[in-house]
C-alpha positions in Angstrom: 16.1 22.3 3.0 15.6 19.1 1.1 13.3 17.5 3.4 11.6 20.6 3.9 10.5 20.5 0.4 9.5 17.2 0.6 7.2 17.6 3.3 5.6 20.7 1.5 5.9 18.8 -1.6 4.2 15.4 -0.2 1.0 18.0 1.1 0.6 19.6 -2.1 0.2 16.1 -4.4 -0.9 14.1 -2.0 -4.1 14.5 -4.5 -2.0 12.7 -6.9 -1.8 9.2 -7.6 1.1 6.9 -5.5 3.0 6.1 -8.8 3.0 9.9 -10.0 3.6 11.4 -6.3 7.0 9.1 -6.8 7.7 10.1 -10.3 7.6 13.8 -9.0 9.4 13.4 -6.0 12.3 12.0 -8.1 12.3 14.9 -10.4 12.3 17.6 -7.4 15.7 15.5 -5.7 17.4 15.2 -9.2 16.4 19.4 -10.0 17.5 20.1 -6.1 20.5 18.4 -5.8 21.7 20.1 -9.8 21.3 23.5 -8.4 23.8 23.2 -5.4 25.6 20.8 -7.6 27.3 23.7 -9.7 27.8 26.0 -5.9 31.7 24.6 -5.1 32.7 25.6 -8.5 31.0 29.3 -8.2 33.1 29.5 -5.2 36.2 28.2 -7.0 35.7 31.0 -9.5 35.0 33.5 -6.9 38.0 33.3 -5.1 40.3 32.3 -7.9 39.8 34.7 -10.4 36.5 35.9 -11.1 37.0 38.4 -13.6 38.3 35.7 -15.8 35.9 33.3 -14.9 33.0 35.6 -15.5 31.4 34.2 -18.7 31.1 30.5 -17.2 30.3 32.0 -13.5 27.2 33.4 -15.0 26.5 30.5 -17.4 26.0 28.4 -14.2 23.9 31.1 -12.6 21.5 30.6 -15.5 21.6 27.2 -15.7 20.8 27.5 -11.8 17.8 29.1 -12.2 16.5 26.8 -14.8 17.0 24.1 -12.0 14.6 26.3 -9.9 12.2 26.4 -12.7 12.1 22.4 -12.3 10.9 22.9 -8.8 8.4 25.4 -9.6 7.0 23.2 -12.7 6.3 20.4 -10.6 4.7 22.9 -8.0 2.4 23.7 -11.0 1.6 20.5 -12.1 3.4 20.5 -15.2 5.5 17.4 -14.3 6.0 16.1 -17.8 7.9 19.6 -18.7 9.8 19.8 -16.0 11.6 16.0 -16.1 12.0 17.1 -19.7 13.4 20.6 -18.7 15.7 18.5 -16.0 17.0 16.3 -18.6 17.7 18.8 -21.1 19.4 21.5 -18.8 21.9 18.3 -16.8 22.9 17.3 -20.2 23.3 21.2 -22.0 24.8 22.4 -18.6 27.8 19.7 -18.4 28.7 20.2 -22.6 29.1 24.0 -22.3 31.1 24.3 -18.9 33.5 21.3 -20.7 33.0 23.5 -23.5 33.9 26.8 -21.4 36.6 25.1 -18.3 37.4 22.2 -20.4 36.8 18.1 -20.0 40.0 17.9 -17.7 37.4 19.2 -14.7 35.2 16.7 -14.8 32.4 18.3 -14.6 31.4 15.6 -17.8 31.7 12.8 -15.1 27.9 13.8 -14.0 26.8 11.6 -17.4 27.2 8.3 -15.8 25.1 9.9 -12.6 22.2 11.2 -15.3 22.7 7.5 -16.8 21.9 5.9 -13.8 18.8 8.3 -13.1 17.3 7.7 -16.4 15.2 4.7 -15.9 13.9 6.4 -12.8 12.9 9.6 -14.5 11.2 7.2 -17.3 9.5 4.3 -15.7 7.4 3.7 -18.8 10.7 4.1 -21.2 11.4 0.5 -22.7 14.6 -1.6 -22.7 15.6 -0.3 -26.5 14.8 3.1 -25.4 16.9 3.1 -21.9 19.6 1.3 -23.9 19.5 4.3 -26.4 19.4 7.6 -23.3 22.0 5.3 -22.0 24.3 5.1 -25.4 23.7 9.3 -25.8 25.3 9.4 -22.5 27.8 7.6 -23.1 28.4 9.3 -26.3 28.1 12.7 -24.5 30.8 11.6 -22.4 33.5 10.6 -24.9 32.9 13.6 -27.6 33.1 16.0 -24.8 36.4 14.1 -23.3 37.9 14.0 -26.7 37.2 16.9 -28.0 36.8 19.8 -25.4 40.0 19.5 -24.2 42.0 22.4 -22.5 43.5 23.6 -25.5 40.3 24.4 -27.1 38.8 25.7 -23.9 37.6 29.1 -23.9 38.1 29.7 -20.3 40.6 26.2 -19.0 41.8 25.7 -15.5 45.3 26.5 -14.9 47.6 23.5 -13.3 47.7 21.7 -10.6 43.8 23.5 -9.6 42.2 21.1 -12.4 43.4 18.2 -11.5 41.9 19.0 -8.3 38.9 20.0 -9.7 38.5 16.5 -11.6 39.0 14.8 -8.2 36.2 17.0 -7.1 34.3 16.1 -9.9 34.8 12.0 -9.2 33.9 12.3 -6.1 30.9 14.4 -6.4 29.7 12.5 -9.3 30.8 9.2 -7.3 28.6 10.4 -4.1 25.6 12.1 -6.0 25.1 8.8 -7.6 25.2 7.1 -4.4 23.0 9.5 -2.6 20.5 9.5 -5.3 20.4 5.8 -5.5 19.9 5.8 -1.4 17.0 8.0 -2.3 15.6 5.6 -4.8 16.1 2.8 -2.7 14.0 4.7 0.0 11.6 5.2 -2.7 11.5 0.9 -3.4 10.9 0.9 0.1 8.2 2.8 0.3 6.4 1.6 -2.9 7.1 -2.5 -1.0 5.3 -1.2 2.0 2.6 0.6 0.4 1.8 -2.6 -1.6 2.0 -4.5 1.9 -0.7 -2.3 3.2 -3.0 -2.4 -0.1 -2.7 -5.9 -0.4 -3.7 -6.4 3.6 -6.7 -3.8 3.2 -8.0 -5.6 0.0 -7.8 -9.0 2.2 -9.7 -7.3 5.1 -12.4 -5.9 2.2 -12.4 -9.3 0.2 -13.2 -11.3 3.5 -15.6 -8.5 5.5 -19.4 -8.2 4.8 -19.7 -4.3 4.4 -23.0 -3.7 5.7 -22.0 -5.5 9.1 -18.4 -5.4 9.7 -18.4 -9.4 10.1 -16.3 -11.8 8.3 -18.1 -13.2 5.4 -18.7 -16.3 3.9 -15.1 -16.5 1.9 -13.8 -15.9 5.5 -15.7 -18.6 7.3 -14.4 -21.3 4.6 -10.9 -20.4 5.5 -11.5 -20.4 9.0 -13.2 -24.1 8.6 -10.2 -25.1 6.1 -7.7 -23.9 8.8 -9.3 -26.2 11.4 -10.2 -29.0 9.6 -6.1 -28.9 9.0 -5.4 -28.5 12.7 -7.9 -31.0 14.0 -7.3 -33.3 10.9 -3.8 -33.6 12.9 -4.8 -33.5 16.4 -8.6 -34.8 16.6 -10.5 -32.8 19.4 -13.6 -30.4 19.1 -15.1 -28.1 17.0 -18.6 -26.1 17.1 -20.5 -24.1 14.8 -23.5 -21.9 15.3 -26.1 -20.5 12.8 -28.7 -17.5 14.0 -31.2 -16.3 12.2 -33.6 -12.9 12.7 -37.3 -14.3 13.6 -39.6 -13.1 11.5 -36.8 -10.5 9.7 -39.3 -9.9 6.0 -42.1 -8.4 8.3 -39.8 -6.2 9.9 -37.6 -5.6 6.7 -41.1 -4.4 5.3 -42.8 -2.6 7.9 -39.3 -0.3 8.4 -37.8 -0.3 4.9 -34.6 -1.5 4.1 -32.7 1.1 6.2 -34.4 0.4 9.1 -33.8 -3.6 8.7 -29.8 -2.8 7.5 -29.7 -1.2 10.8 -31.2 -4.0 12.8 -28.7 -6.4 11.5 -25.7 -3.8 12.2 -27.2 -3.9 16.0 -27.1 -7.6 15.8 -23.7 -8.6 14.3 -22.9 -6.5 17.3 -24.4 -7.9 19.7 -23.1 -11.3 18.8 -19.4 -10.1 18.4 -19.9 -8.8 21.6 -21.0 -12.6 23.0 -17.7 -13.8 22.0 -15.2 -13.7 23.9 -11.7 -15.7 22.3 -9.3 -13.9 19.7 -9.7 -17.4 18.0 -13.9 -17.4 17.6 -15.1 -16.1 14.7 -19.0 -14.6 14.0 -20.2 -14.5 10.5 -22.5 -13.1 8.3 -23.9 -15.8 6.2 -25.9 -14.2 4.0 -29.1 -12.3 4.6 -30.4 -12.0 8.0 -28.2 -15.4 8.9 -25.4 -15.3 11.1 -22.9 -18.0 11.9 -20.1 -18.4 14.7 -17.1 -20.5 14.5 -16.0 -22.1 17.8 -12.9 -23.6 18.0 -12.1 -26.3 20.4 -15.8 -26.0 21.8 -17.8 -28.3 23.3 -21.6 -28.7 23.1 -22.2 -27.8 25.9 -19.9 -24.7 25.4 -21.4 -23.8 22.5 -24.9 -24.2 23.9 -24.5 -21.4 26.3 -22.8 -19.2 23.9 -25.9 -19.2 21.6 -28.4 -19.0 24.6 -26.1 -15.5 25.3 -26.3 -14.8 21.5 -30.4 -15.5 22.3 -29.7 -13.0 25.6 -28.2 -10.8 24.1 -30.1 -9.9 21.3 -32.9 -9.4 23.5 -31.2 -7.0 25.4 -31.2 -4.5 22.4 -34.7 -4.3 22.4 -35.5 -3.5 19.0 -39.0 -2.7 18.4 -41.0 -5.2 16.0 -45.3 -4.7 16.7 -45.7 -7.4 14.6 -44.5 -10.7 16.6 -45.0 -11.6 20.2 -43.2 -9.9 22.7 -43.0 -6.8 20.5 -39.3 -6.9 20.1 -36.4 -8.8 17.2 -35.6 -12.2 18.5 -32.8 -14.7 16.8 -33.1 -18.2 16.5 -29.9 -20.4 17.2 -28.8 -23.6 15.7 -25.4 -25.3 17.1 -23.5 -28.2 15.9 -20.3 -30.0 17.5 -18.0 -32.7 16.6 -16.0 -34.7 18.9 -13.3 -35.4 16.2 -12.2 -34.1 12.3 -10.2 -36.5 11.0 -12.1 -36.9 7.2 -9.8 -36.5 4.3 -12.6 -34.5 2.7 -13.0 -31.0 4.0 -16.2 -30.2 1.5 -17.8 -33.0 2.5 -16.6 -32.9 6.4 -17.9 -28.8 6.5 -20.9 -29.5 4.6 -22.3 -32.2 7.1 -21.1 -29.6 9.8 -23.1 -27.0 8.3 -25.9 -29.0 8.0 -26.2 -30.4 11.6 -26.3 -26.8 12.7 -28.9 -25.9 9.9 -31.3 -28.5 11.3 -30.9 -27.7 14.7 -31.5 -23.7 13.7 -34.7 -24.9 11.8 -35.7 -27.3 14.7 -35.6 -23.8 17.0 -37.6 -22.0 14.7 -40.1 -24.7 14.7 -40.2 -24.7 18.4 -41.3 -21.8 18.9 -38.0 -19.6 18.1 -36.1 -17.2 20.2 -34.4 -20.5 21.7 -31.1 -22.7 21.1 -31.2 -26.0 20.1 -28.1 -28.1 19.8 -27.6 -31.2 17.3 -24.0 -32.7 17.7 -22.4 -34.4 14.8 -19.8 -36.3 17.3 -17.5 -37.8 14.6 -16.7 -36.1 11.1 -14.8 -38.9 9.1 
């Protein structure tokens, strides 16, 4: 039943905020497990004597349906008033059946339970104000174990049934508090892996261009940082491409700016498409400016990579009347180093940059829609 409520509970709010969808949650448990809290002493009463037990029988009835009214509260969206209505009814309900079957049942034991809820109940509640719910408690407990006795009880438990009854009561209280705590630490869990999977989905955001899908620029710095680490320790090869969109402000103008945000979705595409490593990483450097990362690539590897980048944009056959040829070409520039062994990663990624900057700009100047390569051999 409980986790058939939860389910239809967890449809219902799942409009709700994460931290109020937990707050609510907690509050239907607590209001469930007070109603069938009360159940094994209805029975008690039943079978014992329930003429004489008819006064407190009932008063748990009532107090039963206020329980119910927690649920349907909550169902309403009136979540303040029914933690407040919880509260209220756990602490009235455990005075007046001391009051009515005396302290020597127990039933006053369910304090230290509500005790341990209450900074669930409140997260907002601050230290002097849980210290002070927790010293009512407390003082809840004692008055009613002092004071409602059996001798002053307007309906006691005969001998040896309450004794049994306040072993009940230990235990209940004992394992309610453990079950709700299970709950709660359920609840912790949840809340850890929901933070897991906000903090991974702002990384992916904070290091993907949104118009393309690519990594962006904060991304390609980490990706150089990482191996100018790795080849800082073991010296080998490392290649970088930049591509650009020939003659991308004519075509930006003559199609509008959906039109040319489309053309560079088709072309961060095509390029990821090129790659084929986990480990090689395409770019979008700003604009209509592409890069590729190339780990442990040649030259001559990275050559024919950017003549397929060239290839493949070609292949899309985007229409652009204004150049020759008629359709969006890229122009690719490559850079590779033989070794990375510079103490300075600003400097060793800047000159890295640059190589394949010049080579991009010595394409464009040739004629464009080509690969040129400029190696930068040694980076230290």
């Amino acid at each position: 039943m409980l986790d058939q409520w939860m389910k239809l509970s967890a449809v219902d709010m799942r409009e709700l905020p994460a931290k109020r969808q937990r707050q609510v949650l907690v509050c239907d448990q607590l209001g469930i497990f007070a109603f069938f809290t009360p159940l094994p002493y209805q029975l008690f009463y039943i079978f014992y004597d329930l003429a004489y037990f008819s006064e407190i029988f009932i008063i748990n009835l009532m107090f039963m349906s206020c329980y119910a009214t927690v649920l349907l509260l909550n169902r309403r969206g009136e979540y303040g008033a029914a933690r407040n209505l919880l509260m209220l009814c756990v602490s009235t309900h455990m005075f007046v059946s001391s009051l009515m079957a005396g302290s020597g049942v127990g039933v006053n034991l369910f304090y230290f339970t509500q005790a341990a809820v209450l900074v669930f109940l409140f997260p907002g509640l601050c230290w002097l104000g849980l210290v002070a719910w927790q010293l009512v408690c407390g003082a809840l407990y004692l008055g009613t174990q002092l004071l409602l006795t059996s001798e002053v009880a307007i309906t006691p438990v005969p001998h040896p049934w309450v004794d049994l009854m306040y072993v009940c009561s230990a235990s209940g209280a004992l394992l309610l508090m453990v079950a709700l705590l299970n709950l709660f630490r359920h609840q912790i869990e949840n809340t850890e892996k929901e933070l897991l999977t906000t903090s991974q989905m702002l990384q992916v955001r904070s290091s993907t261009d949104p118009l393309t899908g690519l990594a962006n620029r904060r991304a390609l710095d980490e990706v150089l940082r990482a191996e100018w680490l790795r080849l800082a320790r073991h010296p080998g090869t490392l290649s970088v491409i930049m591509c650009d969109v020939d003659h991308f402000k004519g075509y930006n103008d003559y199609f509008g700016h959906d039109g040319g945000d489309e053309c560079l979705r088709q072309i961060a595409w095509a390029i990821k498409e090129v790659l084929e490593r986990p480990s090689d990483l395409a770019v979008r450097y700003g604009g209509e400016e592409f890069a590729v990362v190339l780990p442990a690539t040649d030259e001559q590897g990275a050559r024919h990579v950017g003549e397929k980048i060239n290839e493949a944009v070609r292949r899309l056959a985007i229409p652009n009347p204004h150049i020759k040829g008629g359709i969006v070409t890229v122009s690719v520039g490559v850079s590779s180093s033989t070794c990375f062994t510079s103490t300075h990663f600003e400097q060793s990624v800047e000159r890295l940059l640059k190589c394949a900057d010049q080579a991009l700009y010595l394409a464009k100047k040739n004629g464009r829609d080509q690969t040129v390569c400029m190696g930068c051999y040694s980076l230290t």
